[in-house]
Backbone as CSV, one residue per row, in Angstrom:
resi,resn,N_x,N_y,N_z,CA_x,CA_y,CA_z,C_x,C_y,C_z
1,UNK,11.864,-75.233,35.974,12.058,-74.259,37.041,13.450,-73.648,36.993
2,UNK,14.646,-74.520,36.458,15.870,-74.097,36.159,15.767,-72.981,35.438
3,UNK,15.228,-73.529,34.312,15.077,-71.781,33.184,14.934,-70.621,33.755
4,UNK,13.409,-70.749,34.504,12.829,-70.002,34.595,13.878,-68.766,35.580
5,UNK,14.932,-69.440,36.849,15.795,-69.005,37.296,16.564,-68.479,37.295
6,UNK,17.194,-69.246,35.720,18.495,-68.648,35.098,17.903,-67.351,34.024
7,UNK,16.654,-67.407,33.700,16.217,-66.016,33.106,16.216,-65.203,33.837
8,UNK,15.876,-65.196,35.298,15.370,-64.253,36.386,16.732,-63.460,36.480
9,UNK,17.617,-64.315,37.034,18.810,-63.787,37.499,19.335,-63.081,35.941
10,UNK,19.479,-63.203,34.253,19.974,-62.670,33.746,19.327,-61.071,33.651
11,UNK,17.884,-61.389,34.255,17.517,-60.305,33.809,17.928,-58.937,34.964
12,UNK,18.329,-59.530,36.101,18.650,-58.478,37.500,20.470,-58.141,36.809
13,UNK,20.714,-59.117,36.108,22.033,-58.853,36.165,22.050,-57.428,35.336
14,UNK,21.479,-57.545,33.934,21.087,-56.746,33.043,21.231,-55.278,33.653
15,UNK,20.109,-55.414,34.163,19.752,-54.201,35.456,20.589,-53.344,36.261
16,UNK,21.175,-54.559,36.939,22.415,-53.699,37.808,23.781,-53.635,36.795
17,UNK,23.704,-54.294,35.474,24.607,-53.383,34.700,24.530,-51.876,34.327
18,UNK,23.336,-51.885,33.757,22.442,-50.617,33.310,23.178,-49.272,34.521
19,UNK,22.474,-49.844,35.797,22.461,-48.894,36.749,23.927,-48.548,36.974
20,UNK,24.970,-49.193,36.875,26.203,-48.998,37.045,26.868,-48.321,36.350
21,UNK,26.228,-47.929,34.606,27.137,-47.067,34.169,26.717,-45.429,34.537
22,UNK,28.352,-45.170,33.970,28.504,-43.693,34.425,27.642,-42.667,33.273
23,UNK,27.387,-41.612,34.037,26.604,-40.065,32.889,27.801,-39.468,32.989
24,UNK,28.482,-39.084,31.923,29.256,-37.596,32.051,28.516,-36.626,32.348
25,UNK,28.416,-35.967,32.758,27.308,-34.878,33.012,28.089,-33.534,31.977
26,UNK,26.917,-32.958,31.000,27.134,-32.164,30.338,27.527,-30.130,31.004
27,UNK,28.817,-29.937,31.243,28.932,-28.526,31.745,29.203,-27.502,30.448
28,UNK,28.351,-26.295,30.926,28.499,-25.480,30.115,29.027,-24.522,30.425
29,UNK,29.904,-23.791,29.427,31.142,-22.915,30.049,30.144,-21.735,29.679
30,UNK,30.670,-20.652,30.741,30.349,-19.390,30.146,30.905,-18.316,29.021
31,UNK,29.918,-17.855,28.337,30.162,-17.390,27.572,31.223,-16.348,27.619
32,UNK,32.554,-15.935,26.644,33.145,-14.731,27.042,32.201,-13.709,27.202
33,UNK,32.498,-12.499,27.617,31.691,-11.185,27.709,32.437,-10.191,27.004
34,UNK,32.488,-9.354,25.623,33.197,-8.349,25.066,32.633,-7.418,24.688
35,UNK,33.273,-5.987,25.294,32.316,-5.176,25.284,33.889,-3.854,24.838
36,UNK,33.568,-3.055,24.189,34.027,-2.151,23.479,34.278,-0.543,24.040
37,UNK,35.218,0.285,24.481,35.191,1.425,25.340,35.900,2.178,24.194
38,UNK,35.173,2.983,23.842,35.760,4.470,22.841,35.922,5.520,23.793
39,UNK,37.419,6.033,23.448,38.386,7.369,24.191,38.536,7.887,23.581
40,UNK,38.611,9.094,23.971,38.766,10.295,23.102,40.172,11.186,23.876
41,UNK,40.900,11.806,23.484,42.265,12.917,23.697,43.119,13.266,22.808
42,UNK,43.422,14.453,23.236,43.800,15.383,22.528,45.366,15.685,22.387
43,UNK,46.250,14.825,21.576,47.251,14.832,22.006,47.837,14.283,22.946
44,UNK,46.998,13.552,23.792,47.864,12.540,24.760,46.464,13.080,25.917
45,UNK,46.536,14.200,25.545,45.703,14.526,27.154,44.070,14.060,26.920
46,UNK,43.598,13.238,27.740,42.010,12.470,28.072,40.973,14.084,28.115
47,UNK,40.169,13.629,27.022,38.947,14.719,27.294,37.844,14.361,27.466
48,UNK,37.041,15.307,28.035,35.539,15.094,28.232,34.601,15.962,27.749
49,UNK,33.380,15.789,28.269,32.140,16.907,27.358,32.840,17.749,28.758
50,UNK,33.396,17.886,29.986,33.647,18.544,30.796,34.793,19.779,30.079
51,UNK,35.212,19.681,29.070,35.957,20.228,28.455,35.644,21.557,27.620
52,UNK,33.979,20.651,27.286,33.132,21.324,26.264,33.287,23.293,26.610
53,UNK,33.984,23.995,25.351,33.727,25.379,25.722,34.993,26.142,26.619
54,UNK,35.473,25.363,27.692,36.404,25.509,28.820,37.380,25.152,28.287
55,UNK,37.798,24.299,27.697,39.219,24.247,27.538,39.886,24.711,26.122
56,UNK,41.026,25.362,26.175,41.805,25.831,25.201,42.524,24.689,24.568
57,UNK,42.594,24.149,23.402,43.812,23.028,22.622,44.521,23.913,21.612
58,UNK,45.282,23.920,21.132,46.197,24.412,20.116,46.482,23.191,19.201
59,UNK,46.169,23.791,17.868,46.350,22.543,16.980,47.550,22.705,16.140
60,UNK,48.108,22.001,15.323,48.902,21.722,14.363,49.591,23.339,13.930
61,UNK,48.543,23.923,13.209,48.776,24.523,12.683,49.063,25.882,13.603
62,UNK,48.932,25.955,14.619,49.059,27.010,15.836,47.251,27.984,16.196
63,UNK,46.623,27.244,16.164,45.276,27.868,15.877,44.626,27.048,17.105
64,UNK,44.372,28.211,18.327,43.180,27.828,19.613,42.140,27.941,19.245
65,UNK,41.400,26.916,19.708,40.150,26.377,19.900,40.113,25.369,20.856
66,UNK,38.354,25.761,21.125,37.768,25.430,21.769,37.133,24.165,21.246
67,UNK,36.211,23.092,21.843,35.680,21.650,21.703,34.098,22.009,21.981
68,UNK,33.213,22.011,21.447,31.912,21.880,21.764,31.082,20.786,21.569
69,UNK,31.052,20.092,20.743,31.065,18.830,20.351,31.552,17.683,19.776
70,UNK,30.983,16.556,20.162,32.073,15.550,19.786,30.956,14.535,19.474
71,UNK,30.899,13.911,18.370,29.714,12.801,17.839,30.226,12.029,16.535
72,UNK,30.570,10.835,16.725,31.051,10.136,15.611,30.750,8.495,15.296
73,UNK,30.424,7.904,14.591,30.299,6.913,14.669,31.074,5.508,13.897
74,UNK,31.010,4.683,14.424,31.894,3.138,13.590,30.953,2.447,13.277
75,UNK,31.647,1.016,12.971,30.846,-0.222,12.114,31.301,-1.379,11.827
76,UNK,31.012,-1.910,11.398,31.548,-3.224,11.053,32.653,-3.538,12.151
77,UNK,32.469,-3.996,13.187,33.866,-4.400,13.954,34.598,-5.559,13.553
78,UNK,35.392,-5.738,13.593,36.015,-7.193,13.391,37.460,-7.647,14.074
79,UNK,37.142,-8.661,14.776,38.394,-8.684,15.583,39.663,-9.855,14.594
80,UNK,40.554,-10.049,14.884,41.406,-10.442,14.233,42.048,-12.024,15.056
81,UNK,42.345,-13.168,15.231,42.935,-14.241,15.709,44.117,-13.815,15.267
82,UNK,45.042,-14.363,16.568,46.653,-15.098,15.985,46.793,-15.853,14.316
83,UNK,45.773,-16.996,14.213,45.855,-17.747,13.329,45.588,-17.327,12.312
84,UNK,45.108,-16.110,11.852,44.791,-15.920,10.587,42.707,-15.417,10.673
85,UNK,42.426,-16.057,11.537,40.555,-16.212,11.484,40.466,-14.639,11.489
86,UNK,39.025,-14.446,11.296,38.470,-13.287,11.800,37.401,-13.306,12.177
87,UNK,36.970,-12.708,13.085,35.736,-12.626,13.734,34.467,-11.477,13.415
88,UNK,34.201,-11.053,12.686,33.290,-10.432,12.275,31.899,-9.891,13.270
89,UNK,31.991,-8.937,13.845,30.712,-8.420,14.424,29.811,-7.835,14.273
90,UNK,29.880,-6.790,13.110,29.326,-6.252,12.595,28.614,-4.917,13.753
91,UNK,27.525,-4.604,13.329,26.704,-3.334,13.826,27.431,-2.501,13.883
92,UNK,26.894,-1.047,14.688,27.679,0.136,14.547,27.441,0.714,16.089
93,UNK,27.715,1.918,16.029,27.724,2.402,17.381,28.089,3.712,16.946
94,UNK,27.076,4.797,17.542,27.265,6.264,17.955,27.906,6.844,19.206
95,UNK,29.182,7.363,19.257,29.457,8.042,19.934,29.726,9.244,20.291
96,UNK,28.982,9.701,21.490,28.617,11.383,21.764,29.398,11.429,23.270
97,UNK,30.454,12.406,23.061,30.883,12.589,23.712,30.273,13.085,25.008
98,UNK,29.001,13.488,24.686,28.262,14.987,26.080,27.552,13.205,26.743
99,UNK,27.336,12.224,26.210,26.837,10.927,26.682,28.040,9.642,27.322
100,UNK,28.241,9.396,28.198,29.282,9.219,28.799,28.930,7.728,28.319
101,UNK,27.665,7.272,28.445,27.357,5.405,28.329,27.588,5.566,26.803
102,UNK,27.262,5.998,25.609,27.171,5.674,24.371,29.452,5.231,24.080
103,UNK,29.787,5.412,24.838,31.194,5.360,24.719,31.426,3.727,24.664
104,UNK,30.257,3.114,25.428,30.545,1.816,25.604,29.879,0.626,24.460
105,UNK,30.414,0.171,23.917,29.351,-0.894,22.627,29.494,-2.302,23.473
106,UNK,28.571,-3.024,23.348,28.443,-4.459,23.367,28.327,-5.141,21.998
107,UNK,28.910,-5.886,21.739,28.337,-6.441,19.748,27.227,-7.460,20.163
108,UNK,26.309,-7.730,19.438,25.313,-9.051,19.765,25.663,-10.306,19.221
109,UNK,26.728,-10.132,18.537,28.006,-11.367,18.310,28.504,-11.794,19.159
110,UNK,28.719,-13.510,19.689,29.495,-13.664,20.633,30.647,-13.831,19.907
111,UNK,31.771,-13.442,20.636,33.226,-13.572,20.403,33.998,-14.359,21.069
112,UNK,34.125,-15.736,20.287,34.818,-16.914,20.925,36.185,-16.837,22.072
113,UNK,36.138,-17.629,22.745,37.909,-17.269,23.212,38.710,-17.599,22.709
114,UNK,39.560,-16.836,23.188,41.035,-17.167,21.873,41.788,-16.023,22.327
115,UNK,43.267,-16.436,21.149,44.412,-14.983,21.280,43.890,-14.191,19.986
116,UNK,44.199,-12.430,19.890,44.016,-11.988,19.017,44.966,-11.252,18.900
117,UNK,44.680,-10.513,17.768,46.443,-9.941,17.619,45.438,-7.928,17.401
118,UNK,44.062,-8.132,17.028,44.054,-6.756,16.960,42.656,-6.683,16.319
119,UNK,42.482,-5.624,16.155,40.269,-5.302,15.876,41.125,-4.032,14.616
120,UNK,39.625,-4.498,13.681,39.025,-3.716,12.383,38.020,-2.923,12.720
121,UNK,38.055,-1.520,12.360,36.649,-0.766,12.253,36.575,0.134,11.283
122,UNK,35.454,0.218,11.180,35.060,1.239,9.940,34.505,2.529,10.875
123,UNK,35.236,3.373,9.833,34.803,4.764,10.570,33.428,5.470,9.778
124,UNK,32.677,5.508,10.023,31.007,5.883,9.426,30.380,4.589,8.612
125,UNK,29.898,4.823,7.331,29.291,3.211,7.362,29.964,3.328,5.389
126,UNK,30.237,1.947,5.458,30.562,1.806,3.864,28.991,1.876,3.100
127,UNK,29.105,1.871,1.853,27.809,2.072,1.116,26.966,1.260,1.102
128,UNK,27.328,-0.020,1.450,26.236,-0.906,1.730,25.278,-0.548,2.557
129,UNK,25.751,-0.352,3.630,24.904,0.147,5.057,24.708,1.407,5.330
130,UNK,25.159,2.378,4.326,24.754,3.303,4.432,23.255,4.307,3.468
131,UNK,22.698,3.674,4.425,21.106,4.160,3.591,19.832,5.133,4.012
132,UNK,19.776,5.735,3.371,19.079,7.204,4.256,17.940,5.914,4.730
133,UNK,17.309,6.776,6.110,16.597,6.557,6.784,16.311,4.701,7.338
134,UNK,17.325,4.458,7.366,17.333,2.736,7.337,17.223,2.939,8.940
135,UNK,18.065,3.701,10.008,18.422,3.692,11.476,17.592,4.478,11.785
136,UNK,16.370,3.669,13.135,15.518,4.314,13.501,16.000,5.306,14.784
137,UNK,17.383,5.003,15.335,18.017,5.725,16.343,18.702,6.777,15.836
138,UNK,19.127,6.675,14.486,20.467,7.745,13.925,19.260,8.970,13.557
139,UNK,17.689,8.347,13.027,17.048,9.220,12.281,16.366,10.040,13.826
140,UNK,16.456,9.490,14.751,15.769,10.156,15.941,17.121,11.146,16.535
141,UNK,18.769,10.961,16.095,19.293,11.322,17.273,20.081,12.453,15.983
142,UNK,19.301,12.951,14.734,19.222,13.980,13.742,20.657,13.486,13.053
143,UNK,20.859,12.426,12.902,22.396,12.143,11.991,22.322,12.427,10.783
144,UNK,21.184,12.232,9.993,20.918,12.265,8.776,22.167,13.195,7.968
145,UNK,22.394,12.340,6.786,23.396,13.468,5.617,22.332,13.590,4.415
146,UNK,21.996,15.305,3.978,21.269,15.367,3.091,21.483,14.450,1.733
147,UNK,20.083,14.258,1.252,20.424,13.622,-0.365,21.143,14.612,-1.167
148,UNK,20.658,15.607,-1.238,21.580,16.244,-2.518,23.070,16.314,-2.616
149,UNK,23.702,15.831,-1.432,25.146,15.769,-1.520,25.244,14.127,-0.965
150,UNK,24.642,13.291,-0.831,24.960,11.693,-1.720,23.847,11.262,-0.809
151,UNK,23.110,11.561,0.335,21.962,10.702,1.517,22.778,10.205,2.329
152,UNK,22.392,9.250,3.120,23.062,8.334,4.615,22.849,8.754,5.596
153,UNK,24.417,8.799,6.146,24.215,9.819,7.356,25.541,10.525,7.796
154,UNK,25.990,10.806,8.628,26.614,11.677,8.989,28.064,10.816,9.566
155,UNK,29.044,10.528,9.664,30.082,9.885,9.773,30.794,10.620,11.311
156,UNK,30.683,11.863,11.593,31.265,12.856,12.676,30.901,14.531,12.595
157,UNK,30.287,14.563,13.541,30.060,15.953,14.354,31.576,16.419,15.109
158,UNK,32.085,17.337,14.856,33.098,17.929,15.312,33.134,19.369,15.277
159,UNK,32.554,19.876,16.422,32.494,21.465,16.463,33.258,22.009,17.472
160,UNK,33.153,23.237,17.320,33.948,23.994,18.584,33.907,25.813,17.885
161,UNK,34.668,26.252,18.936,35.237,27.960,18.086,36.582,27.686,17.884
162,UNK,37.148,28.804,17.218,38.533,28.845,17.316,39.062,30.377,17.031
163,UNK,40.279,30.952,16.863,40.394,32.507,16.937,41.295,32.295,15.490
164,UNK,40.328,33.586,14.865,40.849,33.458,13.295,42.677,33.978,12.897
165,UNK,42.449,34.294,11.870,44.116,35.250,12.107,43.481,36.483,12.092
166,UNK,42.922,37.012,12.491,42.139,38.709,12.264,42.227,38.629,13.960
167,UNK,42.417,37.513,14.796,42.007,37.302,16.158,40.551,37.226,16.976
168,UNK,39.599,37.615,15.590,37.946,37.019,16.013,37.757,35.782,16.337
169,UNK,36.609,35.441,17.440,36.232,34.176,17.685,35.271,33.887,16.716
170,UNK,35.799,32.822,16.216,34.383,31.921,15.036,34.129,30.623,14.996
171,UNK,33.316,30.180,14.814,32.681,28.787,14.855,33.476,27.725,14.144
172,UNK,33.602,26.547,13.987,33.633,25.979,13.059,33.011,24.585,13.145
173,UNK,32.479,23.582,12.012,31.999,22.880,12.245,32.879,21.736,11.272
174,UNK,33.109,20.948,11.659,34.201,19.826,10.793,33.381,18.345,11.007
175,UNK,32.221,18.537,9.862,31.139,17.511,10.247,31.627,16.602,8.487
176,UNK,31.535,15.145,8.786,32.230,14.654,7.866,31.297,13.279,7.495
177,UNK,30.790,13.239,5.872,29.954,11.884,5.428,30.495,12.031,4.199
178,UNK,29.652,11.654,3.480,29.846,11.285,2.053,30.677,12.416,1.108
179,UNK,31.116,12.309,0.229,31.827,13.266,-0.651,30.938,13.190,-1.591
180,UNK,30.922,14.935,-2.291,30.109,14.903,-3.082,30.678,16.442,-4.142
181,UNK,31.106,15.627,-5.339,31.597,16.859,-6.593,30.545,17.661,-7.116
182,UNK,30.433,18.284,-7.102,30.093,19.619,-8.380,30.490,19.293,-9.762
183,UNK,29.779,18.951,-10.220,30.230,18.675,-12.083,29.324,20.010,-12.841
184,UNK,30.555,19.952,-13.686,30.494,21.252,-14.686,29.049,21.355,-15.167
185,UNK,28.302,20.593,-15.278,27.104,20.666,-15.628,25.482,21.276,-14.795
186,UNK,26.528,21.274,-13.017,25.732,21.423,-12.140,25.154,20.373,-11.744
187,UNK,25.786,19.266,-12.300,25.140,17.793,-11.623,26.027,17.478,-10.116
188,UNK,25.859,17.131,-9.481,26.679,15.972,-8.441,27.236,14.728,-8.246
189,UNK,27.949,14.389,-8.181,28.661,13.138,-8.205,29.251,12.581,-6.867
190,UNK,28.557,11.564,-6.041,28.798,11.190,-5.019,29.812,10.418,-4.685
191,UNK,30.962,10.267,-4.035,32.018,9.305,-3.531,31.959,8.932,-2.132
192,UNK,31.984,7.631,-1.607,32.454,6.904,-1.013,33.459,7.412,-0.281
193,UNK,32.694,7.781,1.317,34.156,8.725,1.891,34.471,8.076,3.612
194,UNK,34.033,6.862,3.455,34.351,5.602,4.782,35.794,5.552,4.645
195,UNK,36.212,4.828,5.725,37.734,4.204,5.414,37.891,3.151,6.582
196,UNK,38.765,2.633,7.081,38.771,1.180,7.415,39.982,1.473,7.967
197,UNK,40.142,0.758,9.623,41.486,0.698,10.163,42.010,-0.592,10.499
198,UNK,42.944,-0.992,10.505,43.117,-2.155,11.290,43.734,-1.430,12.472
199,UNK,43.359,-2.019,14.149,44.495,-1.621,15.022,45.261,-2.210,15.925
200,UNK,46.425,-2.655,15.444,47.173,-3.848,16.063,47.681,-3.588,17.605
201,UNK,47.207,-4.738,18.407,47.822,-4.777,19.843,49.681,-5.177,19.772
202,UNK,50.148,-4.249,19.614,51.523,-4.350,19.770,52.073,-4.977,21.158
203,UNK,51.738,-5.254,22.007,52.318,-5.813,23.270,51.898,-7.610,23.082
204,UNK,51.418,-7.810,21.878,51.474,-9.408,21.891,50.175,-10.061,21.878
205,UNK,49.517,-9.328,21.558,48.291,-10.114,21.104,47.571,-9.942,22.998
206,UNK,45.832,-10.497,22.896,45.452,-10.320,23.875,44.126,-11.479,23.704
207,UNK,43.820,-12.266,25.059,43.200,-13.446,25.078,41.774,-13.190,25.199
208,UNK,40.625,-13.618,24.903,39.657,-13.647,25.508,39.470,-14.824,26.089
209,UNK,38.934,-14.975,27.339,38.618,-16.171,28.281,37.426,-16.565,29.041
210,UNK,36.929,-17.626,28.597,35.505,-17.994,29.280,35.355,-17.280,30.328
211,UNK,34.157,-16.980,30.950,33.732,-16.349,32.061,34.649,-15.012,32.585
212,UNK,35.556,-14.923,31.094,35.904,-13.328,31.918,34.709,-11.976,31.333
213,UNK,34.810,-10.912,32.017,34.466,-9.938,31.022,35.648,-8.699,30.249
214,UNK,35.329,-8.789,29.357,36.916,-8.266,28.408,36.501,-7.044,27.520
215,UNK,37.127,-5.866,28.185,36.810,-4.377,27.517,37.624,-3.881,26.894
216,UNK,37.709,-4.057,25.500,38.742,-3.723,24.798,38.491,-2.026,24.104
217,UNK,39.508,-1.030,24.418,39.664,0.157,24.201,39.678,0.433,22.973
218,UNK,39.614,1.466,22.440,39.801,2.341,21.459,39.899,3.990,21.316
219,UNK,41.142,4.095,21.086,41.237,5.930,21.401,41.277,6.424,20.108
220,UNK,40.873,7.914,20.344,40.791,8.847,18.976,41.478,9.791,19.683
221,UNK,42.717,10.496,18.668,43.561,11.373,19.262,42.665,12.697,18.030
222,UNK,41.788,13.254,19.235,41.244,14.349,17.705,42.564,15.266,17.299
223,UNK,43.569,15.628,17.969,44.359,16.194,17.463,45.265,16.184,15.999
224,UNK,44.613,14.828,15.581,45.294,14.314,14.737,44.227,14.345,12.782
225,UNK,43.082,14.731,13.224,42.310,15.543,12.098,42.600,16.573,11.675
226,UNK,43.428,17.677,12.603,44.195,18.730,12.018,45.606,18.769,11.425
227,UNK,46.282,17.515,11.572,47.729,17.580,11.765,48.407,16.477,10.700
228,UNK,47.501,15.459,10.177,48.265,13.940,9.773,47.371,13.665,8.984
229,UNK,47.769,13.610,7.576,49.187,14.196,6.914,48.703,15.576,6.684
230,UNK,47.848,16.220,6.784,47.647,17.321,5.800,47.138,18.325,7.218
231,UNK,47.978,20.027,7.394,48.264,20.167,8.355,46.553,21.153,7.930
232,UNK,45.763,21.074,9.040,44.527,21.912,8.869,44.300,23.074,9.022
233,UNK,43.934,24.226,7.825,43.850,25.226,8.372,42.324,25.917,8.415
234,UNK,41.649,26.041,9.441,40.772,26.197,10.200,40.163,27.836,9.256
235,UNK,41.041,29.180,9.205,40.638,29.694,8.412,39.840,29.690,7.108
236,UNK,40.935,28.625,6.318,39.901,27.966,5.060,38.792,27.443,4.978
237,UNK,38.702,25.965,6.249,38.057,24.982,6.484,37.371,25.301,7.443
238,UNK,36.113,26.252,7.873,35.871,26.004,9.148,34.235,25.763,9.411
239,UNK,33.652,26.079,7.558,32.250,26.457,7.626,31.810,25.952,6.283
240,UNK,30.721,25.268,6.126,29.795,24.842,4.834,30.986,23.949,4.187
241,UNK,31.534,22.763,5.136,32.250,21.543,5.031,31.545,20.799,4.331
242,UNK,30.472,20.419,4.270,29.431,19.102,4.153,29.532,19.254,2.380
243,UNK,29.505,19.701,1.833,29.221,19.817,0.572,30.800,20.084,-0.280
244,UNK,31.550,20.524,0.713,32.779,20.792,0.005,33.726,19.082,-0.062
245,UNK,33.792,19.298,-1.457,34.534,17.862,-1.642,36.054,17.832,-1.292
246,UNK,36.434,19.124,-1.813,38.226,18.949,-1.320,38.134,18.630,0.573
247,UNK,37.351,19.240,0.815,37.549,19.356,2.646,37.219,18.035,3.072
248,UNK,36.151,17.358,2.825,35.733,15.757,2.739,36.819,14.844,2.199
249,UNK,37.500,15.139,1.218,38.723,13.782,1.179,39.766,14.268,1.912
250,UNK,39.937,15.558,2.147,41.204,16.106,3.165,40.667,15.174,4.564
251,UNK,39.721,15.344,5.029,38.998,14.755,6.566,39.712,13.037,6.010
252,UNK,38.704,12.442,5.352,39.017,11.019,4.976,40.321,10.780,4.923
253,UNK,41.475,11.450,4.505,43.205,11.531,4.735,43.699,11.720,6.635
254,UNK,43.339,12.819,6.777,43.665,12.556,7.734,42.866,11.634,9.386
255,UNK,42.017,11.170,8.742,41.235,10.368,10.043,41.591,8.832,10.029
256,UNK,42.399,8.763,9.147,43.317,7.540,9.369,43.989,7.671,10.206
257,UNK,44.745,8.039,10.793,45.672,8.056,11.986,44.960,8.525,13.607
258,UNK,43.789,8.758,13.055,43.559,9.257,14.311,43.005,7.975,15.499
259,UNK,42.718,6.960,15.157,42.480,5.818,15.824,43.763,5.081,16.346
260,UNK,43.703,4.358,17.738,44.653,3.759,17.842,44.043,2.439,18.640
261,UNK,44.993,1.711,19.347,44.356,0.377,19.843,44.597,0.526,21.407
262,UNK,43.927,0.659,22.101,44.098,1.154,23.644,44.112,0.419,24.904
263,UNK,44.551,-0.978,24.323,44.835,-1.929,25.506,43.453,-2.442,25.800
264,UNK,43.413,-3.378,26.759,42.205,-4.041,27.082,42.281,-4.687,28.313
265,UNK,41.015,-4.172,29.179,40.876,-4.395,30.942,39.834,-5.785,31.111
266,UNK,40.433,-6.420,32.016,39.600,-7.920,32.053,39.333,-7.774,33.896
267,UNK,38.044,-8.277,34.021,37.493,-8.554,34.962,36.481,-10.095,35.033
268,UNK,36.177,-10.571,36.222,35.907,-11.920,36.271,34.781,-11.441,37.314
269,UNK,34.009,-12.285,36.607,32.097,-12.214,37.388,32.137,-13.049,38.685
């Protein structure tokens, strides 16, 4: 009967050991939220499709015009760590100025928290990703760049008028994809006319933080397609761009500078 006792009791003891230990209980943090805001101005001054037609700019070269459209697109995003990492997001994003939401990207990458020092983008799509009819949105929203001057698609819509030196109003269209030569033979020869920015947050890097939401900017100073390095003259350049190769690596020269890094607004859910 002793046994049987001293089993009983080891086995309650057992028990109320069991019951006594602790669960950490598993919490899950929220995810950061990063979401992407493309700006557009002209020299410092903020524009809109409200602009479209109405407003006068003076460019580089002393030549008014007008803005009628504005449509350009990126890619490959990639944000940059303090430490060296990179974060890779990939996809792309169309932006139309006359569309006020397409200004905004979300990546379907989450983007860890951390400090960063600055974001990568590609301005139209490198050749990998650039493949006629691959985008069922680009092929619906008419981006397409013809095959006979290399296929893909279209890298930037940039139209408006402007007043010639004769003082006529004329169109121009400064629409920019692939480069494509004329060879002596009447053949074509396609180049690779993407380019790649890095754009560093000069005020010290900038954090992303669990449960914040974090909108990191990006401005395009269009003023700066006419002006840096190669000063634009609109007379020459203003019509049947797409096929002209000197005007296509002139664009690809100067659309390097035209991106900058535009600070970043944090809000908490």
């Amino acid at each position: 009967m002793k046994k049987i006792i001293i089993a009983i009791s080891a086995i309650i003891l057992i028990v109320s050991c069991k019951k006594e230990e602790s669960v950490t209980p598993i919490v899950e943090l929220p995810t950061p939220n990063v979401n992407f805001l493309f700006q557009q101005d002209y020299d410092g001054t903020s524009i809109s499709s409200a602009d479209f037609g109405a407003t006068q700019f003076t460019n580089a070269k002393g030549t008014n015009h007008t803005i009628t459209k504005l449509q350009y697109l990126v890619s490959n995003i990639t944000l940059h760590k303090t430490n060296g990492d990179e974060v890779e997001l990939g996809g792309y994003n169309l932006i139309d100025l006359a569309d006020a939401d397409s200004r905004y990207y979300t990546p379907t990458v989450t983007v860890p928290a951390g400090t960063y020092t600055g974001v990568s983008i590609t301005f139209g799509f490198n050749p990998e990703d650039n493949i006629s009819g691959e985008y069922t949105d680009l092929n619906a929203a008419s981006w397409s760049w013809p095959m006979m001057i290399g296929g893909g698609y279209h890298f930037m819509k940039f139209e408006g008028k402007f007043t010639d030196n004769t003082g006529a109003q004329k169109g121009f269209a400064y629409h920019n994809g692939t480069a494509s030569k004329m060879n002596t033979d009447g053949t074509r020869t396609h180049e690779a006319n993407d380019f790649r920015v890095r754009l560093w947050d000069f005020s010290g890097g900038f954090e992303v933080v669990q449960g914040n939401n974090t909108t990191i900017n990006i401005n395009m100073d269009l003023s700066e397609w006419f002006k840096n390095p190669i000063v634009w003259n609109l007379d020459n350049y203003h019509a049947m761009l797409m096929p002209n190769y000197t005007a296509q690596k002139m664009m690809n020269q100067n659309g390097r500078s035209v991106f900058s890094f535009g600070g970043i607004t944090v809000s908490v859910d």
